[in-house]
C-alpha positions as a Python dict, from the first residue, in 0.01 Angstrom:
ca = {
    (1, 'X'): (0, 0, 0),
    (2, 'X'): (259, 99, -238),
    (3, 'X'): (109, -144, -543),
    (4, 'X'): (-207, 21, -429),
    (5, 'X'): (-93, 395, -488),
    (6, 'X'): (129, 325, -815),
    (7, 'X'): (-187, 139, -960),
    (8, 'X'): (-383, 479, -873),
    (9, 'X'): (-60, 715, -1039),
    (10, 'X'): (-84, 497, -1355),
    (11, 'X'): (-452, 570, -1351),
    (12, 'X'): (-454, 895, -1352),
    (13, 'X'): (-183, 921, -1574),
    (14, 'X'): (-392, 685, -1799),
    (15, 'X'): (-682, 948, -1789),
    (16, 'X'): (-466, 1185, -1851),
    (17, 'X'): (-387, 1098, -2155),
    (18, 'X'): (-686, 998, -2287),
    (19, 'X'): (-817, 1347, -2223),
    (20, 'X'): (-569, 1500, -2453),
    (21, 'X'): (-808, 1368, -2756),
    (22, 'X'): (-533, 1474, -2992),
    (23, 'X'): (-275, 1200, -2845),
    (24, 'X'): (-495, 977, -2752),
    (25, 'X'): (-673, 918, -3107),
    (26, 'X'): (-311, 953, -3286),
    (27, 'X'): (-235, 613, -3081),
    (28, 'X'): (-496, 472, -3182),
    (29, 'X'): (-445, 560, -3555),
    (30, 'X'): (-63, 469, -3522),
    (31, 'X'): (-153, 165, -3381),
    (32, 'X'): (-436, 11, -3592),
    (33, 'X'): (-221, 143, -3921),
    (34, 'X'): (113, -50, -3743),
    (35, 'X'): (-92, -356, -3681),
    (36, 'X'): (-172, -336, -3992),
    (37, 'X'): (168, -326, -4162),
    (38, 'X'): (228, -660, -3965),
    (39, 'X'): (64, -834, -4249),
    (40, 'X'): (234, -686, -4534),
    (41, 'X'): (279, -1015, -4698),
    (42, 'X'): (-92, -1128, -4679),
    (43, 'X'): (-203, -737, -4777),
    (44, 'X'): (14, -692, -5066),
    (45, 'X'): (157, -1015, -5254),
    (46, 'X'): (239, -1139, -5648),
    (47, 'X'): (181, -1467, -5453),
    (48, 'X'): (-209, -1608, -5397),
    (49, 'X'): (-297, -1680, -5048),
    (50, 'X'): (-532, -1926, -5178),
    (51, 'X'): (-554, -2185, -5478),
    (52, 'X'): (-799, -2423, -5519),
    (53, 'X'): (-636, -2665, -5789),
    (54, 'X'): (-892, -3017, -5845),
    (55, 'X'): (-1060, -2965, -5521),
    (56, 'X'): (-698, -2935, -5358),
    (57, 'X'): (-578, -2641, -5106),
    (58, 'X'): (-272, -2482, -5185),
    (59, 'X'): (-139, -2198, -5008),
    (60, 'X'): (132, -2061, -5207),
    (61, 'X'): (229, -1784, -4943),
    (62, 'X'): (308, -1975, -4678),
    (63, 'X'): (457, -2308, -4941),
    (64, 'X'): (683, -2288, -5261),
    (65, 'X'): (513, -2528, -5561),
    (66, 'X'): (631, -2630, -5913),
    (67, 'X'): (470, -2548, -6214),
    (68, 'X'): (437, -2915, -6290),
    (69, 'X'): (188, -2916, -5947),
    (70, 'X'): (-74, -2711, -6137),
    (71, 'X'): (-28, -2843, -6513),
    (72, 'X'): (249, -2674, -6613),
    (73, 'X'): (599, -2778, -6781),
    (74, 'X'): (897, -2641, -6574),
    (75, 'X'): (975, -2787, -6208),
    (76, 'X'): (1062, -2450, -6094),
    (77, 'X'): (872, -2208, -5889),
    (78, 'X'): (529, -2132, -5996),
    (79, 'X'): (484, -1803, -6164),
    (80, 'X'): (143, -1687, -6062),
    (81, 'X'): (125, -1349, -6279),
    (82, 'X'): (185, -1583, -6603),
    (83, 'X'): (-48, -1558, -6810),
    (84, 'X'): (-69, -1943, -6899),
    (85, 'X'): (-76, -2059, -6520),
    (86, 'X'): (-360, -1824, -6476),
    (87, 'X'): (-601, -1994, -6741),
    (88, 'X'): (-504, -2324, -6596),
    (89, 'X'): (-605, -2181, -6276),
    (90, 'X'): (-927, -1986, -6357),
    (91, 'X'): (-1097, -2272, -6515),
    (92, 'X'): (-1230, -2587, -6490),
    (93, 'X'): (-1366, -2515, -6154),
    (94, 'X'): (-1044, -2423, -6034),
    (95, 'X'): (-991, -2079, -5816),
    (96, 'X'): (-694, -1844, -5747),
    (97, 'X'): (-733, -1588, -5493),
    (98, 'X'): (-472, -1296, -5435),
    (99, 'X'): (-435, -1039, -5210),
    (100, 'X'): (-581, -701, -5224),
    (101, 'X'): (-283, -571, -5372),
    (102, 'X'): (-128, -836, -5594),
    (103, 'X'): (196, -708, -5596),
    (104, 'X'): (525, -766, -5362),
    (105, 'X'): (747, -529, -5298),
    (106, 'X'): (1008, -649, -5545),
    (107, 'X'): (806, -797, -5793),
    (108, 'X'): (797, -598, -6160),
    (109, 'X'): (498, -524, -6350),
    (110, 'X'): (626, -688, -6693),
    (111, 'X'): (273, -552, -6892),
    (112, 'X'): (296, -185, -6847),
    (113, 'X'): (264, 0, -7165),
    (114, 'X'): (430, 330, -7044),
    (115, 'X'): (801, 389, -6968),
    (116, 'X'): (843, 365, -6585),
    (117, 'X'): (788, 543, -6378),
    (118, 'X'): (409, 475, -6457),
    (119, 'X'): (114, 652, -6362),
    (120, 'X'): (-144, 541, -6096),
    (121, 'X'): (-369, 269, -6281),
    (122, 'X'): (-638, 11, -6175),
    (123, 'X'): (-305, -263, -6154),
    (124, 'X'): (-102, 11, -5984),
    (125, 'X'): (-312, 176, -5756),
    (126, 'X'): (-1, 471, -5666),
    (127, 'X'): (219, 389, -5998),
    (128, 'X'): (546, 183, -6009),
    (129, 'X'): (905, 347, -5961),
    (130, 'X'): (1144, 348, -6167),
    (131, 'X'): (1220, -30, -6233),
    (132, 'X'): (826, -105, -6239),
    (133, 'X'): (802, -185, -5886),
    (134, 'X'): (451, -128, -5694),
    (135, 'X'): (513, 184, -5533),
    (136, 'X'): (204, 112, -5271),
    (137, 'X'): (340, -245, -5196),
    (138, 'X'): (703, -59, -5155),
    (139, 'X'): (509, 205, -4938),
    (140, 'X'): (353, -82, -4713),
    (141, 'X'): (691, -260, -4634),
    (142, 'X'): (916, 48, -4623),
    (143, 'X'): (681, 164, -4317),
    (144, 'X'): (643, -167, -4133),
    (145, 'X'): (1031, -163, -4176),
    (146, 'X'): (1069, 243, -4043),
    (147, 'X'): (865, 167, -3752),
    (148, 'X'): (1022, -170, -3665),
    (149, 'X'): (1383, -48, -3714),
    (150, 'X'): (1278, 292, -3510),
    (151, 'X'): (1117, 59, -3206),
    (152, 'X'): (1481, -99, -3224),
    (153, 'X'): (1658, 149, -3226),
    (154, 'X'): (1478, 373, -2981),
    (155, 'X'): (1529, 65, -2735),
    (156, 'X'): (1906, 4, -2775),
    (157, 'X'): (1909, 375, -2721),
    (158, 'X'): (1703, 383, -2432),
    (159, 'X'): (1916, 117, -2234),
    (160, 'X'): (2219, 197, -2250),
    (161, 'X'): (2086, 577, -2209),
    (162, 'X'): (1920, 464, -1852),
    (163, 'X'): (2258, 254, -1796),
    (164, 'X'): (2493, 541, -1855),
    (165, 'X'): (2326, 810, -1679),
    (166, 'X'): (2197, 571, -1383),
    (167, 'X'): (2614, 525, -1306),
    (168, 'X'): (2701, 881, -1349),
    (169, 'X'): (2391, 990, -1095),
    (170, 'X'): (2355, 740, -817),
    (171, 'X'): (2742, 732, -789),
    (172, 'X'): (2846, 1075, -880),
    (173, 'X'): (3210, 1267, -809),
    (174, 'X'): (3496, 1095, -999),
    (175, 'X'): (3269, 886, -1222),
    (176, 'X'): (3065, 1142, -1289),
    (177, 'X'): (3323, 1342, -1452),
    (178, 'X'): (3534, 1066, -1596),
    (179, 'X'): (3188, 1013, -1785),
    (180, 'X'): (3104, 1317, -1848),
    (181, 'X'): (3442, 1406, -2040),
    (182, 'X'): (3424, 1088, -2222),
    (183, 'X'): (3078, 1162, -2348),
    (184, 'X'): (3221, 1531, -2422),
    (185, 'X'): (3498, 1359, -2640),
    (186, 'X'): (3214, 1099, -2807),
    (187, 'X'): (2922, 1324, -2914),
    (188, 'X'): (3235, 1534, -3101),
    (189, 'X'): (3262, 1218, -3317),
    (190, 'X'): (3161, 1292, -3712),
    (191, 'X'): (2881, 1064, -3708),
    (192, 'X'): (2800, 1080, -4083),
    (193, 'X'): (3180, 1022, -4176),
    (194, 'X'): (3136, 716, -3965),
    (195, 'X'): (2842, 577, -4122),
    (196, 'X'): (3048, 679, -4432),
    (197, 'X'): (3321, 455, -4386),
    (198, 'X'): (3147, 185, -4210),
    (199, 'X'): (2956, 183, -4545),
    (200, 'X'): (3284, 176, -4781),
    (201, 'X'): (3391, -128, -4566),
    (202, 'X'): (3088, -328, -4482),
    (203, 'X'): (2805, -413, -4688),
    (204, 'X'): (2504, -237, -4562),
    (205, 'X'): (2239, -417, -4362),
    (206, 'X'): (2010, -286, -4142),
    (207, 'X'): (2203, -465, -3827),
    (208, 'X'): (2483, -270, -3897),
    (209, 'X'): (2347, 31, -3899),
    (210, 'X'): (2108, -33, -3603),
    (211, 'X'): (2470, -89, -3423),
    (212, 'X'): (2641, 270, -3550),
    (213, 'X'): (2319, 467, -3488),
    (214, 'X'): (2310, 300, -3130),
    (215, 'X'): (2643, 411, -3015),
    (216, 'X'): (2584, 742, -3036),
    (217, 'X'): (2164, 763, -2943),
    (218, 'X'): (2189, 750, -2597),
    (219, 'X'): (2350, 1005, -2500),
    (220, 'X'): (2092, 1269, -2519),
    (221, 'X'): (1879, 1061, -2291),
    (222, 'X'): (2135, 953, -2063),
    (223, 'X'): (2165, 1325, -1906),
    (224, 'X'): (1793, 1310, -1824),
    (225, 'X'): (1827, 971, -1649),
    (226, 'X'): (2120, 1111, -1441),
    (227, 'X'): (1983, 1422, -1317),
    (228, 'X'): (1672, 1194, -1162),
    (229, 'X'): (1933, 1001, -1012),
    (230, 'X'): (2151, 1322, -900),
    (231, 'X'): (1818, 1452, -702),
    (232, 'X'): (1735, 1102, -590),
    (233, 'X'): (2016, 993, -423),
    (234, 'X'): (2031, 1199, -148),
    (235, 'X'): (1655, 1161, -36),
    (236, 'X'): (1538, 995, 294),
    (237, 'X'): (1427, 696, 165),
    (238, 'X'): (1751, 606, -3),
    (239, 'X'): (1957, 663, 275),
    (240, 'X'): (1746, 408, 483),
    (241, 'X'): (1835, 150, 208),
    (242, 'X'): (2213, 207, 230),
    (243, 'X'): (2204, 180, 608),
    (244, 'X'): (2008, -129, 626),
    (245, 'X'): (2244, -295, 408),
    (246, 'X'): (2050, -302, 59),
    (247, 'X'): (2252, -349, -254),
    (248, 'X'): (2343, -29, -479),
    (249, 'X'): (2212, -191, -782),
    (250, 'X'): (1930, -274, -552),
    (251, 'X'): (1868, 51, -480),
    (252, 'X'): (1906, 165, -823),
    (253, 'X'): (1685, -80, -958),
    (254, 'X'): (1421, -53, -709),
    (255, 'X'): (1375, 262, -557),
    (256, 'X'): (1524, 539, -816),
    (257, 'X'): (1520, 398, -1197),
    (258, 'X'): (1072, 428, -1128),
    (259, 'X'): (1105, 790, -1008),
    (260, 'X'): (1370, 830, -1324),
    (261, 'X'): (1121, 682, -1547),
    (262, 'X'): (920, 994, -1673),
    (263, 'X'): (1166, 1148, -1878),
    (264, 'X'): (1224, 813, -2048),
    (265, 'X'): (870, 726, -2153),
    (266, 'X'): (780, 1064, -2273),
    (267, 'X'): (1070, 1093, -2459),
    (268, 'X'): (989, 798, -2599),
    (269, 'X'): (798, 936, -2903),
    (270, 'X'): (985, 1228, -3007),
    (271, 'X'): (1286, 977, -3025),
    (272, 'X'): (1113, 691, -3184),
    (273, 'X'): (1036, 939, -3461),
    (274, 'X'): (1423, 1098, -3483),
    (275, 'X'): (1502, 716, -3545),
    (276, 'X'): (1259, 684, -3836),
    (277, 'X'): (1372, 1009, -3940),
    (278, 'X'): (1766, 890, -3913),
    (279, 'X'): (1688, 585, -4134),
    (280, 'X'): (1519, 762, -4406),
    (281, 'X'): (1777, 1024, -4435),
    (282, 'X'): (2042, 769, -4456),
    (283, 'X'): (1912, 570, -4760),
    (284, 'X'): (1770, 853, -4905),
    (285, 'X'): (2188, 923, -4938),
    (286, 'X'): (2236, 534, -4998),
    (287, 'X'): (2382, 448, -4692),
    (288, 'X'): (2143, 320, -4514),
    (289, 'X'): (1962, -48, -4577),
    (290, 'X'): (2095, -257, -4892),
    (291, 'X'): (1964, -118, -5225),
    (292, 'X'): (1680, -397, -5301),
    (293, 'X'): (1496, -293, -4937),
    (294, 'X'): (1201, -145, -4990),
    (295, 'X'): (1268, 197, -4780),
    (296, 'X'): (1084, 525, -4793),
    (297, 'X'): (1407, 718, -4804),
    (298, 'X'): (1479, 531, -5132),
    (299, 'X'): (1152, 626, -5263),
    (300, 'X'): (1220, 977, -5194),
    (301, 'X'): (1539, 916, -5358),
    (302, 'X'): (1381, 821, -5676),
    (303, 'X'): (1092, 1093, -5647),
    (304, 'X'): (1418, 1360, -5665),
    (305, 'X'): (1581, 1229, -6001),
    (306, 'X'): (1250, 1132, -6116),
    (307, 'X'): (1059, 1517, -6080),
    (308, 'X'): (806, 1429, -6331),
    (309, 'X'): (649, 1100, -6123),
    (310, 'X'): (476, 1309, -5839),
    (311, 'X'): (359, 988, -5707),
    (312, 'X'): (639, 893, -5574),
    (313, 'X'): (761, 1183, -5379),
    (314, 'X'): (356, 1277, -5291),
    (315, 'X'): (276, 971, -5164),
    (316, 'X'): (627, 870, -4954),
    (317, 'X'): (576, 1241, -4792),
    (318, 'X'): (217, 1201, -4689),
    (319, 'X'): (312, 883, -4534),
    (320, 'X'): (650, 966, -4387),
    (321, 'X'): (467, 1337, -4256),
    (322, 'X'): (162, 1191, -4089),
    (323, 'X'): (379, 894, -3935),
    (324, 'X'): (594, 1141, -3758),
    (325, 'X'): (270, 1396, -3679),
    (326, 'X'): (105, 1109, -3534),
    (327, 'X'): (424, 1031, -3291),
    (328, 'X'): (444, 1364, -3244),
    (329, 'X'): (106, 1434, -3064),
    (330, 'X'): (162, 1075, -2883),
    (331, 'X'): (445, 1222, -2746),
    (332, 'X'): (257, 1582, -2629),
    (333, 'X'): (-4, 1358, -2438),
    (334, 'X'): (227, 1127, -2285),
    (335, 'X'): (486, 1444, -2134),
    (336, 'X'): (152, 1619, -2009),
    (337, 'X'): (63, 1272, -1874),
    (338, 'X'): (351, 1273, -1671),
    (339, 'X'): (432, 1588, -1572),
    (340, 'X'): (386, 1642, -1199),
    (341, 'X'): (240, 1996, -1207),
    (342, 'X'): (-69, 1839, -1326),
    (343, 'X'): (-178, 1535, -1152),
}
Protein backbone atom coordinates (compact mmCIF):
# COMPACT_ATOMS: atom_id res chain seq x y z
CA UNK A 1 0.00 0.00 0.00
CA UNK A 2 2.63 2.44 0.71
CA UNK A 3 4.87 1.39 -2.66
CA UNK A 4 1.48 1.70 -4.21
CA UNK A 5 0.79 5.44 -3.16
CA UNK A 6 4.58 6.73 -3.52
CA UNK A 7 4.52 5.14 -7.13
CA UNK A 8 1.19 7.33 -7.66
CA UNK A 9 3.09 10.77 -5.83
CA UNK A 10 6.04 10.23 -8.24
CA UNK A 11 3.49 10.12 -10.98
CA UNK A 12 1.95 12.96 -10.56
CA UNK A 13 4.90 14.71 -9.77
CA UNK A 14 6.23 13.25 -13.09
CA UNK A 15 3.22 14.93 -14.94
CA UNK A 16 3.79 17.70 -13.30
CA UNK A 17 6.66 18.45 -14.66
CA UNK A 18 6.21 17.59 -17.93
CA UNK A 19 3.38 20.09 -18.09
CA UNK A 20 5.64 22.94 -17.35
CA UNK A 21 6.82 22.68 -21.25
CA UNK A 22 9.50 25.19 -20.39
CA UNK A 23 11.36 22.65 -17.86
CA UNK A 24 10.49 19.86 -19.31
CA UNK A 25 12.03 20.58 -22.94
CA UNK A 26 15.18 22.40 -21.17
CA UNK A 27 15.89 18.66 -19.79
CA UNK A 28 15.66 17.37 -22.63
CA UNK A 29 17.99 19.90 -24.39
CA UNK A 30 20.47 19.71 -21.34
CA UNK A 31 20.44 16.26 -21.60
CA UNK A 32 20.86 15.30 -25.30
CA UNK A 33 23.66 18.34 -25.45
CA UNK A 34 25.39 16.52 -22.02
CA UNK A 35 25.20 13.17 -23.66
CA UNK A 36 26.66 14.57 -26.16
CA UNK A 37 29.75 16.09 -24.53
CA UNK A 38 30.39 12.41 -23.32
CA UNK A 39 32.08 11.84 -26.56
CA UNK A 40 34.26 14.74 -26.78
CA UNK A 41 37.15 12.69 -27.88
CA UNK A 42 35.35 10.89 -30.81
CA UNK A 43 33.50 14.52 -31.73
CA UNK A 44 36.46 16.64 -31.75
CA UNK A 45 40.06 14.93 -32.21
CA UNK A 46 43.71 15.77 -34.16
CA UNK A 47 43.62 11.92 -33.87
CA UNK A 48 41.60 9.68 -36.76
CA UNK A 49 39.13 7.32 -35.42
CA UNK A 50 39.73 5.29 -38.38
CA UNK A 51 42.79 4.33 -40.73
CA UNK A 52 42.72 1.96 -43.23
CA UNK A 53 46.58 1.38 -43.94
CA UNK A 54 47.08 -1.95 -46.76
CA UNK A 55 43.72 -3.28 -46.03
CA UNK A 56 44.65 -3.03 -42.16
CA UNK A 57 42.34 -1.35 -39.28
CA UNK A 58 43.94 0.99 -37.16
CA UNK A 59 42.23 2.93 -34.64
CA UNK A 60 44.51 5.55 -33.57
CA UNK A 61 42.05 6.98 -30.82
CA UNK A 62 41.68 4.28 -28.84
CA UNK A 63 45.85 2.84 -29.74
CA UNK A 64 49.19 4.89 -29.90
CA UNK A 65 51.27 3.80 -33.39
CA UNK A 66 54.75 4.72 -34.76
CA UNK A 67 55.38 6.47 -37.73
CA UNK A 68 57.40 3.53 -38.95
CA UNK A 69 53.68 1.51 -38.81
CA UNK A 70 52.41 3.63 -41.74
CA UNK A 71 55.76 4.25 -43.85
CA UNK A 72 57.27 6.71 -42.07
CA UNK A 73 60.93 7.25 -40.50
CA UNK A 74 60.70 8.09 -36.73
CA UNK A 75 59.45 5.34 -34.09
CA UNK A 76 57.65 7.95 -32.25
CA UNK A 77 54.04 8.76 -32.15
CA UNK A 78 52.35 9.24 -35.37
CA UNK A 79 51.65 12.77 -36.30
CA UNK A 80 48.41 12.65 -38.18
CA UNK A 81 48.13 16.54 -39.18
CA UNK A 82 51.71 16.07 -41.01
CA UNK A 83 51.57 16.75 -44.06
CA UNK A 84 53.83 13.75 -45.29
CA UNK A 85 51.86 11.03 -43.19
CA UNK A 86 48.77 12.33 -44.81
CA UNK A 87 49.88 11.56 -48.55
CA UNK A 88 51.05 8.22 -47.36
CA UNK A 89 47.69 7.83 -46.00
CA UNK A 90 45.39 9.27 -48.74
CA UNK A 91 46.75 7.14 -51.42
CA UNK A 92 47.27 4.02 -52.74
CA UNK A 93 43.93 2.88 -51.66
CA UNK A 94 44.62 3.78 -48.28
CA UNK A 95 41.91 5.91 -46.07
CA UNK A 96 42.12 8.24 -43.01
CA UNK A 97 39.02 9.26 -41.41
CA UNK A 98 38.83 12.06 -38.62
CA UNK A 99 36.37 13.37 -36.60
CA UNK A 100 34.01 16.09 -37.36
CA UNK A 101 36.14 18.47 -35.77
CA UNK A 102 39.75 17.46 -36.27
CA UNK A 103 41.08 19.22 -33.58
CA UNK A 104 41.78 18.31 -29.67
CA UNK A 105 41.57 20.53 -27.22
CA UNK A 106 45.30 21.10 -26.86
CA UNK A 107 46.42 20.52 -30.14
CA UNK A 108 47.83 23.89 -32.18
CA UNK A 109 46.95 24.79 -35.57
CA UNK A 110 50.72 25.15 -36.89
CA UNK A 111 49.30 26.52 -40.67
CA UNK A 112 47.41 29.58 -39.71
CA UNK A 113 48.43 32.55 -41.65
CA UNK A 114 47.09 35.22 -39.17
CA UNK A 115 48.51 36.12 -35.73
CA UNK A 116 46.38 34.27 -33.09
CA UNK A 117 43.86 34.80 -32.02
CA UNK A 118 42.45 33.82 -35.55
CA UNK A 119 39.24 34.36 -37.03
CA UNK A 120 36.49 31.70 -37.57
CA UNK A 121 37.64 29.70 -40.83
CA UNK A 122 36.56 26.45 -42.64
CA UNK A 123 39.68 24.61 -40.28
CA UNK A 124 38.49 26.65 -37.29
CA UNK A 125 34.98 26.65 -37.31
CA UNK A 126 34.86 29.44 -33.93
CA UNK A 127 38.72 30.64 -34.35
CA UNK A 128 41.70 29.53 -32.14
CA UNK A 129 42.74 31.45 -28.83
CA UNK A 130 45.50 32.85 -28.21
CA UNK A 131 48.16 29.99 -28.55
CA UNK A 132 46.21 28.60 -31.76
CA UNK A 133 44.13 26.27 -29.90
CA UNK A 134 40.53 25.22 -31.39
CA UNK A 135 38.38 27.35 -29.50
CA UNK A 136 35.17 24.94 -30.41
CA UNK A 137 37.16 21.75 -29.38
CA UNK A 138 38.17 23.91 -26.04
CA UNK A 139 34.36 24.86 -25.87
CA UNK A 140 33.31 21.05 -26.10
CA UNK A 141 35.64 19.80 -23.24
CA UNK A 142 35.45 22.88 -20.99
CA UNK A 143 31.51 22.07 -20.80
CA UNK A 144 31.63 18.28 -20.42
CA UNK A 145 34.20 19.27 -17.65
CA UNK A 146 31.66 22.29 -15.99
CA UNK A 147 28.90 19.93 -15.91
CA UNK A 148 30.84 16.90 -14.62
CA UNK A 149 32.73 18.90 -11.93
CA UNK A 150 29.18 20.75 -11.04
CA UNK A 151 27.34 17.04 -10.76
CA UNK A 152 30.35 16.45 -8.25
CA UNK A 153 30.25 18.98 -6.53
CA UNK A 154 26.53 19.48 -6.14
CA UNK A 155 26.66 15.80 -4.66
CA UNK A 156 29.45 16.18 -2.06
CA UNK A 157 27.39 19.18 -1.19
CA UNK A 158 24.23 17.55 -1.02
CA UNK A 159 25.44 14.76 1.48
CA UNK A 160 26.97 16.13 3.86
CA UNK A 161 24.13 19.01 3.59
CA UNK A 162 21.34 16.10 4.32
CA UNK A 163 23.96 14.68 7.01
CA UNK A 164 24.40 17.91 8.88
CA UNK A 165 21.00 19.14 9.02
CA UNK A 166 19.42 15.48 9.49
CA UNK A 167 21.60 15.55 13.15
CA UNK A 168 20.73 19.02 14.06
CA UNK A 169 16.72 18.22 13.33
CA UNK A 170 15.86 14.73 14.41
CA UNK A 171 18.01 15.30 17.59
CA UNK A 172 17.62 18.90 18.31
CA UNK A 173 18.42 20.97 21.85
CA UNK A 174 22.17 20.88 22.69
CA UNK A 175 23.25 19.61 19.27
CA UNK A 176 21.28 21.74 17.62
CA UNK A 177 22.95 24.72 18.92
CA UNK A 178 26.43 23.37 19.30
CA UNK A 179 25.86 23.08 15.38
CA UNK A 180 24.35 25.84 14.76
CA UNK A 181 27.19 28.14 16.34
CA UNK A 182 29.77 26.14 14.66
CA UNK A 183 28.19 26.67 11.29
CA UNK A 184 27.80 30.51 12.46
CA UNK A 185 31.67 30.53 13.05
CA UNK A 186 32.30 28.45 9.46
CA UNK A 187 30.21 30.31 6.84
CA UNK A 188 32.31 33.59 8.43
CA UNK A 189 35.36 31.86 6.89
CA UNK A 190 37.00 34.07 3.80
CA UNK A 191 36.38 31.52 1.32
CA UNK A 192 38.27 33.17 -1.58
CA UNK A 193 41.41 33.82 0.75
CA UNK A 194 41.20 30.13 1.26
CA UNK A 195 41.14 29.04 -2.18
CA UNK A 196 43.91 31.72 -2.32
CA UNK A 197 46.28 30.09 -0.22
CA UNK A 198 45.35 26.61 -0.87
CA UNK A 199 46.42 27.71 -4.41
CA UNK A 200 49.95 29.35 -3.30
CA UNK A 201 50.61 25.95 -1.57
CA UNK A 202 49.19 23.23 -3.70
CA UNK A 203 49.26 22.86 -7.27
CA UNK A 204 45.82 23.24 -8.61
CA UNK A 205 43.79 20.25 -9.71
CA UNK A 206 40.37 19.96 -9.98
CA UNK A 207 40.29 17.37 -6.79
CA UNK A 208 41.50 19.94 -4.77
CA UNK A 209 39.29 22.30 -5.43
CA UNK A 210 36.23 19.95 -5.57
CA UNK A 211 37.48 19.37 -1.72
CA UNK A 212 37.64 23.41 -0.68
CA UNK A 213 34.40 24.22 -2.54
CA UNK A 214 32.79 21.14 -0.66
CA UNK A 215 33.49 22.25 2.80
CA UNK A 216 31.72 25.12 2.66
CA UNK A 217 28.52 24.06 -0.02
CA UNK A 218 26.48 22.45 2.27
CA UNK A 219 25.60 24.56 4.47
CA UNK A 220 22.96 26.44 2.69
CA UNK A 221 21.17 23.18 2.15
CA UNK A 222 21.71 21.72 5.38
CA UNK A 223 19.12 24.33 7.09
CA UNK A 224 16.44 23.10 4.66
CA UNK A 225 17.09 19.43 5.53
CA UNK A 226 16.81 20.30 9.28
CA UNK A 227 13.73 22.19 9.39
CA UNK A 228 11.94 18.90 7.60
CA UNK A 229 13.41 17.05 10.29
CA UNK A 230 12.46 19.78 13.11
CA UNK A 231 8.58 19.38 11.89
CA UNK A 232 9.00 15.65 11.45
CA UNK A 233 10.08 14.51 14.51
CA UNK A 234 7.41 15.11 16.59
CA UNK A 235 4.62 13.54 14.29
CA UNK A 236 2.54 10.38 15.16
CA UNK A 237 4.13 8.14 13.09
CA UNK A 238 7.58 8.74 14.48
CA UNK A 239 6.72 8.40 17.86
CA UNK A 240 5.29 4.83 17.13
CA UNK A 241 8.83 3.98 15.80
CA UNK A 242 10.67 5.12 18.96
CA UNK A 243 8.27 3.17 21.15
CA UNK A 244 8.43 0.01 19.31
CA UNK A 245 12.03 0.01 19.59
CA UNK A 246 13.20 1.12 15.95
CA UNK A 247 16.67 2.50 15.55
CA UNK A 248 17.18 6.48 15.32
CA UNK A 249 19.14 6.17 12.23
CA UNK A 250 16.35 3.86 11.32
CA UNK A 251 13.99 6.26 11.72
CA UNK A 252 15.93 8.86 10.08
CA UNK A 253 16.65 6.89 7.20
CA UNK A 254 13.32 5.50 6.69
CA UNK A 255 10.58 7.47 7.69
CA UNK A 256 11.86 11.34 7.66
CA UNK A 257 14.99 11.81 5.11
CA UNK A 258 11.74 10.88 2.07
CA UNK A 259 9.45 13.57 3.55
CA UNK A 260 12.91 15.85 3.75
CA UNK A 261 13.58 15.06 0.24
CA UNK A 262 11.75 17.96 -1.66
CA UNK A 263 13.83 20.70 -0.79
CA UNK A 264 16.85 18.65 -1.83
CA UNK A 265 15.85 17.67 -5.35
CA UNK A 266 14.51 20.98 -6.32
CA UNK A 267 17.32 22.63 -5.15
CA UNK A 268 19.13 20.52 -7.05
CA UNK A 269 19.35 22.71 -10.20
CA UNK A 270 19.77 26.09 -8.98
CA UNK A 271 22.85 24.57 -7.08
CA UNK A 272 24.19 22.45 -9.79
CA UNK A 273 24.40 25.70 -11.74
CA UNK A 274 26.09 27.94 -8.64
CA UNK A 275 28.75 25.05 -8.93
CA UNK A 276 29.36 25.58 -12.64
CA UNK A 277 29.19 29.11 -11.94
CA UNK A 278 31.91 28.72 -8.87
CA UNK A 279 34.32 26.90 -11.25
CA UNK A 280 34.28 29.32 -13.98
CA UNK A 281 34.76 32.25 -11.79
CA UNK A 282 37.67 30.64 -10.20
CA UNK A 283 39.82 30.00 -13.34
CA UNK A 284 38.60 32.84 -14.94
CA UNK A 285 40.97 34.42 -11.78
CA UNK A 286 43.47 31.38 -12.31
CA UNK A 287 42.74 29.56 -9.42
CA UNK A 288 40.75 27.18 -10.38
CA UNK A 289 41.82 23.89 -12.68
CA UNK A 290 45.64 23.73 -13.85
CA UNK A 291 46.40 26.18 -16.72
CA UNK A 292 46.51 23.53 -19.77
CA UNK A 293 42.55 22.44 -18.85
CA UNK A 294 40.46 23.40 -21.26
CA UNK A 295 37.88 25.58 -19.00
CA UNK A 296 35.34 28.13 -20.06
CA UNK A 297 36.42 30.50 -17.35
CA UNK A 298 39.86 30.47 -19.04
CA UNK A 299 38.33 31.25 -22.26
CA UNK A 300 36.64 34.14 -20.83
CA UNK A 301 39.90 34.96 -19.42
CA UNK A 302 41.48 35.25 -22.73
CA UNK A 303 38.30 36.93 -24.43
CA UNK A 304 39.11 39.98 -21.63
CA UNK A 305 42.89 40.65 -22.58
CA UNK A 306 42.13 39.67 -26.00
CA UNK A 307 38.96 42.50 -26.74
CA UNK A 308 39.51 42.35 -30.38
CA UNK A 309 38.76 38.24 -30.78
CA UNK A 310 34.89 38.46 -30.11
CA UNK A 311 34.84 34.84 -30.66
CA UNK A 312 36.07 33.96 -27.80
CA UNK A 313 34.16 35.86 -25.26
CA UNK A 314 30.75 35.50 -27.75
CA UNK A 315 30.88 32.10 -28.02
CA UNK A 316 32.05 30.96 -24.14
CA UNK A 317 28.96 33.39 -23.04
CA UNK A 318 26.34 31.87 -25.27
CA UNK A 319 27.38 28.59 -24.02
CA UNK A 320 28.03 29.31 -20.36
CA UNK A 321 24.35 31.61 -20.48
CA UNK A 322 22.13 28.99 -22.05
CA UNK A 323 23.80 26.14 -19.83
CA UNK A 324 22.77 27.92 -16.73
CA UNK A 325 19.12 29.16 -18.42
CA UNK A 326 18.55 25.68 -19.22
CA UNK A 327 19.22 24.55 -15.35
CA UNK A 328 17.47 27.27 -14.45
CA UNK A 329 13.95 26.42 -15.90
CA UNK A 330 14.79 22.59 -14.85
CA UNK A 331 14.88 23.81 -11.61
CA UNK A 332 11.31 26.06 -11.86
CA UNK A 333 9.57 22.74 -13.05
CA UNK A 334 11.01 20.50 -10.62
CA UNK A 335 10.08 23.10 -7.24
CA UNK A 336 6.46 23.41 -8.85
CA UNK A 337 6.67 19.60 -9.20
CA UNK A 338 7.05 19.26 -5.71
CA UNK A 339 5.41 21.74 -4.04
CA UNK A 340 2.44 20.44 -2.06
CA UNK A 341 -0.03 23.29 -2.76
CA UNK A 342 -0.35 21.85 -6.11
CA UNK A 343 -0.71 18.20 -6.31
Amino acid sequence: MVNEKSKSLANRRWRSFKRNRRGYYSLIIFSIIFFISLFAEVLSNDKPFLVVYQSKLYFPLFKAYPETVFGGDFETETDYQDSFILDILRTDGNKIFFPLNPHSFNSINLNIDEPVPSPPTRVNLLGTDDRGRDVLARLLFGFRLSVLFGFALTGCGTFLGIIAGAVQGYFGGRTDLVFQRFIEIWSAMPELYLLIIFASIFSPSIGLLLILLSMFGWMGLSDYVRAEFLKGRNMEYVKAAKALGVGNFTIMYRHLLPNGMTPVITFLPFRMSGAILALTSLDFLGLGVPPDTPSLGELLAQGKGNIEAWWLSLSTFMVLVGTLVLLIFIGEALREAFDPRKQ
